[in-house]
N, C-alpha and C positions, 0 to 999 in steps of 0.2 A: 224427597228425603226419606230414607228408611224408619224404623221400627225406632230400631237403638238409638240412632240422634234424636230423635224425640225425647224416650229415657232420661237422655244426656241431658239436654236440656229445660228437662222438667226436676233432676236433682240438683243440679249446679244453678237453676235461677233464684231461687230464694235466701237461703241463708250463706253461700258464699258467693255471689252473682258467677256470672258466665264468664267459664273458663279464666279463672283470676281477675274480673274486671272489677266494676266497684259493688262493693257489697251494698248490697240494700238493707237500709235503714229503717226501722218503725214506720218514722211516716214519709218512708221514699215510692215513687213511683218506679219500675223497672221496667224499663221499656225495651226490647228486641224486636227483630223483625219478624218473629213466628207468635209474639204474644204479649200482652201487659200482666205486670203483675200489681196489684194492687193493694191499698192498704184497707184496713178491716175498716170499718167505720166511715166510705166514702163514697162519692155516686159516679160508677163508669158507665159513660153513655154507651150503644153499640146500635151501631146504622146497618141496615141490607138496601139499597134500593132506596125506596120509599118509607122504609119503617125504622121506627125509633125505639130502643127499647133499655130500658135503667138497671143496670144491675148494684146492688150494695150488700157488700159482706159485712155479717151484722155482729160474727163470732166464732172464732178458731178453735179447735180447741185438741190437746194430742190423746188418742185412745189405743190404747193396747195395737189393734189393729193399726192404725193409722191416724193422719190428722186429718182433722173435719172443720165444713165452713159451711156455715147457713148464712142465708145468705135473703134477699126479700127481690122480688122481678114487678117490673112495672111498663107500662107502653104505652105511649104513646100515639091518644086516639079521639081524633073528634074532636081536637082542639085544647085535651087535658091531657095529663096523665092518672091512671088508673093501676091502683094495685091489683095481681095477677095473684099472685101466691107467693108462697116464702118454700125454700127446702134447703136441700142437705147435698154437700158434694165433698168427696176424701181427695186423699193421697194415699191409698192402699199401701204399708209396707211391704215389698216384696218376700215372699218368701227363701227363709234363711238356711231352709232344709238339706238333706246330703244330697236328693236328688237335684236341689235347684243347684247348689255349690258344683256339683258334676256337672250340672250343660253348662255351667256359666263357664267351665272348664275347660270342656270341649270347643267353648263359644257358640253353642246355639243357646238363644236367648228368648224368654216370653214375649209373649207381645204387651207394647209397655202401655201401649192403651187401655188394659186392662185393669191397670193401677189408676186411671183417671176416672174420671167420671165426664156424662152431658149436660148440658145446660141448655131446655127446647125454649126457644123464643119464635115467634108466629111465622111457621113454614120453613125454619130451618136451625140447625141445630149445631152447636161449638164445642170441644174438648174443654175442659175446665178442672181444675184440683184446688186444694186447700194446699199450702205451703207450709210454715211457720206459724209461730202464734198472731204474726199479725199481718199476712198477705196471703191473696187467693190471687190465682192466674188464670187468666181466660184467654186460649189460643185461638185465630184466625184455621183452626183446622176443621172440619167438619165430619169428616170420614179419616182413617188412619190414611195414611201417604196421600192426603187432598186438600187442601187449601183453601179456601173460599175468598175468592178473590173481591168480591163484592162487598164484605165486610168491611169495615172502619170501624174504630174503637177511640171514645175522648176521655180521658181520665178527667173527673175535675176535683176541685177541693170542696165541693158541697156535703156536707152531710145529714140536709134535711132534704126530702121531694119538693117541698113547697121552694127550693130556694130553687130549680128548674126553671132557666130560662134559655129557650132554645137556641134562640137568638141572639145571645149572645157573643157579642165578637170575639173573646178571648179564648173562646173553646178549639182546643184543637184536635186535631180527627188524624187521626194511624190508620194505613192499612199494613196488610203484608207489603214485607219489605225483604227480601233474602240480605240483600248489604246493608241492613243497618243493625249499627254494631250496639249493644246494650250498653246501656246506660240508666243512668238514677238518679231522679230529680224528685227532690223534697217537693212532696206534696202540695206545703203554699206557695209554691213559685214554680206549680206547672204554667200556668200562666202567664209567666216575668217574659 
């Protein structure tokens, strides 16, 4: 997949969903085949392999430059999970300048990777942006045009660490998927 369709699908997932499909809700989960987008305030698990690892966006918020999500990381290890750290990831607004407005003109275009941000979890690392005021996206990409096929991602409806139960049967796990088509399922009945 190129540069641009990245772009594309990093502006059309959040506030009007993908390519006129269903708009995502407050507390929708938005699911496509290149990425979840998630709601602030909830625990998405993300698998490589053997490792487990919890992401929760804790708070959106829109800044001159851009929106921003912090966000708290956790992993699972040794039979817990443990808090790693907390940080910060945007959605850069492109720049609106006469020289950006000319290539976008001509149609050469930035590289839109540049507008996201990474998110490093133990030995390998995923694209990630802030959305709207109340969803953050975490794609299965790892390098610009690369994929990471070993990934899987579970949205759940938890909102505390302690509610973490691995084992749980209800959880369900995404990987990339090129045909599946986005979709939005409210939060308390990712599970249904």
């Amino acid at each position: 997949m190129n540069k641009l369709m990245f772009l594309v699908i990093a502006l059309f997932s959040l506030t009007e969903g993908i390519m006129a499909g269903e708009k995502l809700e407050e507390n929708g989960v938005g699911i496509e085949g290149h990425f979840i987008a998630m709601p602030v305030g909830r625990l998405l698990l993300i698998g490589r392999n053997d490792f487990i690892g919890v992401i929760k966006f804790i708070e959106n918020k829109k800044r001159t430059e851009g929106m921003y999500s912090k966000y708290s990381y956790y992993e699972y290890e040794g039979g817990s999970i443990k808090k790693m750290r907390e940080g910060v990831i945007s959605l850069k607004e492109p720049s609106r300048g006469f020289w950006a407005k000319l290539m976008g003109f001509l149609s050469f275009h930035d590289d839109p990777f540049r507008y996201a941000d990474k998110i490093e979890f133990n030995k390998f690392e995923l694209f990630a942006h802030a959305g709207d005021e109340y969803h953050s996206s975490i794609y299965f990409w790892n390098r610009p045009n690369e994929i990471d096929p070993k990934v899987r991602m579970a949205p759940t409806p938890w909102t505390q660490i302690e509610e973490v139960e691995l084992s749980d049967p209800r959880i369900k796990w995404f990987g990339y998927d090129e045909k599946r088509k986005w979709k939005v399922i409210p939060i308390d009945k990712i599970w249904d």
